[in-house]
C-alpha positions in Angstrom: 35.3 -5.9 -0.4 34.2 -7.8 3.1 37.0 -6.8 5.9 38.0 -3.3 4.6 36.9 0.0 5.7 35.8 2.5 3.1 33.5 -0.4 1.2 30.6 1.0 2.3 31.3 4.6 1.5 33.9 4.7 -1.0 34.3 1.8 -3.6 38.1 0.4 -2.2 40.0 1.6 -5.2 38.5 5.2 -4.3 39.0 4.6 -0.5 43.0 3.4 -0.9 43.4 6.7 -2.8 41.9 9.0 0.0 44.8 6.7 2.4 47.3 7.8 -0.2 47.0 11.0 -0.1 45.3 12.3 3.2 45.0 11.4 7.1 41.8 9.7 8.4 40.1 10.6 11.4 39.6 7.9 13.6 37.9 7.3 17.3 39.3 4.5 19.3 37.8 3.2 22.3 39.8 2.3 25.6 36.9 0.6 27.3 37.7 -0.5 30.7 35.4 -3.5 32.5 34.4 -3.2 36.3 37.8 -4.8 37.0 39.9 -2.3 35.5 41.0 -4.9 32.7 41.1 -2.9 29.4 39.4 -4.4 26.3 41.9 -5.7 23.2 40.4 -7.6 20.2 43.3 -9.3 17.7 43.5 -7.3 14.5 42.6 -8.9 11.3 43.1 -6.7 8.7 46.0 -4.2 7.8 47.1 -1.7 9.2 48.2 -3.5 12.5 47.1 -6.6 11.4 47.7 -9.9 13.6 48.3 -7.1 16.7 46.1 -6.5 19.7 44.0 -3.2 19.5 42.0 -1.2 21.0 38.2 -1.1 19.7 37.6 1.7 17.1 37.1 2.9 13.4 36.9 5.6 11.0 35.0 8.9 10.9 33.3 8.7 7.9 32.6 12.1 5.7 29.4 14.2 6.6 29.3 12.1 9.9 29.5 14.1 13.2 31.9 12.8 16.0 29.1 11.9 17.9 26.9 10.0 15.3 30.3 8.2 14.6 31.2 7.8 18.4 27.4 6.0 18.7 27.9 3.9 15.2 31.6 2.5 15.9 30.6 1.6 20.0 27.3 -0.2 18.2 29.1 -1.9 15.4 32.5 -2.9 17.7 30.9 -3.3 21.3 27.5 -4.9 20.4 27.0 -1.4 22.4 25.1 1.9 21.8 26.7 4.3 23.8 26.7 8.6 23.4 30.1 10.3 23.2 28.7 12.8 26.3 29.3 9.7 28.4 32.8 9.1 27.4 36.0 10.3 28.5 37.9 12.0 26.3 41.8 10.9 26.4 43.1 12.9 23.8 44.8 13.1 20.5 46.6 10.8 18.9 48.8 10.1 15.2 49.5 7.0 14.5 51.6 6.0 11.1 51.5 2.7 9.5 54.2 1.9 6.8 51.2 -0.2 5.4 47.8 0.1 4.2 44.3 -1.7 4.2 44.7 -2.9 0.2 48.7 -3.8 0.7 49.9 -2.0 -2.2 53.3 -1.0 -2.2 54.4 2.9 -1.7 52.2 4.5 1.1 51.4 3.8 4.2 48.3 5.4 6.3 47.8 8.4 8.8 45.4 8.4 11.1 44.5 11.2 13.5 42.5 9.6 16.5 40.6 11.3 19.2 40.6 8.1 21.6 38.0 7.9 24.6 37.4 6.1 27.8 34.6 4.4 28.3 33.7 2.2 31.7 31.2 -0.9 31.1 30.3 -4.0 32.4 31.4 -6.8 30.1 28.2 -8.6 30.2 26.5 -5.4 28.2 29.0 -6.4 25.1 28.3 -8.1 21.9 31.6 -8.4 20.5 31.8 -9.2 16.7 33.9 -11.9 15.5 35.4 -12.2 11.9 35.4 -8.6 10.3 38.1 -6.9 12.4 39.2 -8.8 14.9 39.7 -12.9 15.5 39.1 -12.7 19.1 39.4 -10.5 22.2 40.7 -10.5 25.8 40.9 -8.2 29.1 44.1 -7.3 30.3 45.2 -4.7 33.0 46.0 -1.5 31.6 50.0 -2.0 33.3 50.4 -5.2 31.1 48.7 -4.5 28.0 51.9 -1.3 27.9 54.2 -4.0 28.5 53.3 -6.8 26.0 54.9 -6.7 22.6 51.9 -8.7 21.0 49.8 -5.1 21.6 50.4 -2.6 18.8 52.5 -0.1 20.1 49.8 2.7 19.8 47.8 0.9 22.1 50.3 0.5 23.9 50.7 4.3 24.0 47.5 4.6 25.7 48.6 2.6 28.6 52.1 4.3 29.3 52.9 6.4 32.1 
C-alpha cells in the first residue's frame, strides 16, 4: 500500500501485526538550517497525522542504525548524510492511541533514538506526497509552543 511504512518489508496486514504487538524503533531527525529554524514537514499518514513532525522513519529489521540513519536522511532530506556526523539527542517513547492501518484496538509504540543534524537548506530535496504535504522552518522556541506540532516534537524543543 503507497503512504504506509512496512510495504516494502512486511506485506501491511503482517506489518499492522508487528504494531500490535511490539515497539518499533525509529530515528527522527531534528535538522536545524544555518538560521537555527528547525525543520517540520505536515504529517500525512497515521500516527500523528495532519500534525507537524519532525523528519524520520523506521529501523527496518537486519538494518544497522547507521545504514538506516543514511537511508531515512536520503529518502526524507533529498540528503545522504552518515550518523558519525550527527548529534545524538537521546531517547525517546512516543505512544499513539492510533495506528498506520486505523483499525480499532491498538495503538503504536515507538522507541526513537532522535539526532541533530546542522544543514544548509539549499542541500535538501524534500519529498512531497508520501509522508508529509508540505514543510516549513520554525525556531526551535516556537515550534515547543505551537499546538499544530505533535507534541513529541514538541518535546524535543522544551526546556
Amino acid at each position: 500500500m503507497a503512504g504506509h511504512e512496512g510495504s516494502a518489508l512486511l506485506n501491511f496486514d503482517a506489518f499492522l501485526d508487528v504494531v500490535r504487538d511490539a515497539p518499533l524503533i525509529s530515528i527522527d531527525l531534528i535538522v536545524e538550517n544555518l538560521a537555527s529554524e528547525v525543520l517540520l514537514g505536515l504529517r500525512r499518514n497515521q500516527p500523528a497525522a495532519g500534525y507537524w513532525f519532525v523528519p524520520g522513519g523506521r529501523v527496518h529489521k537486519g538494518e544497522t542504525l547507521d545504514a538506516a540513519f543514511h537511508r531515512i536522511c536520503h529518502t526524507e532530506l533529498g540528503r545522504e548524510l552518515e550518523r558519525s556526523s550527527a548529534c545524538f539527542a537521546g531517547e525517546w517513547e512516543h505512544f499513539y492511541p492510533d495506528n498506520a492501518g486505523g483499525v480499532p484496538g491498538f495503538g503504536t509504540h515507538y522507541v526513537v533514538l532522535a539526532y541533530r543534524v546542522k544543514i544548509e537548506t539549499a542541500d535538501l530535496t524534500l519529498p512531497i506526497g508520501e509522508q508529509h504535504d508540505r514543510y516549513r522552518w520554525v525556531l526551535p522556541h516556537n515550534a515547543a509552543e505551537d499546538p499544530s506540532v505533535h507534541r513529541h516534537t514538541r518535546d524535543y524543543f522544551a526546556a
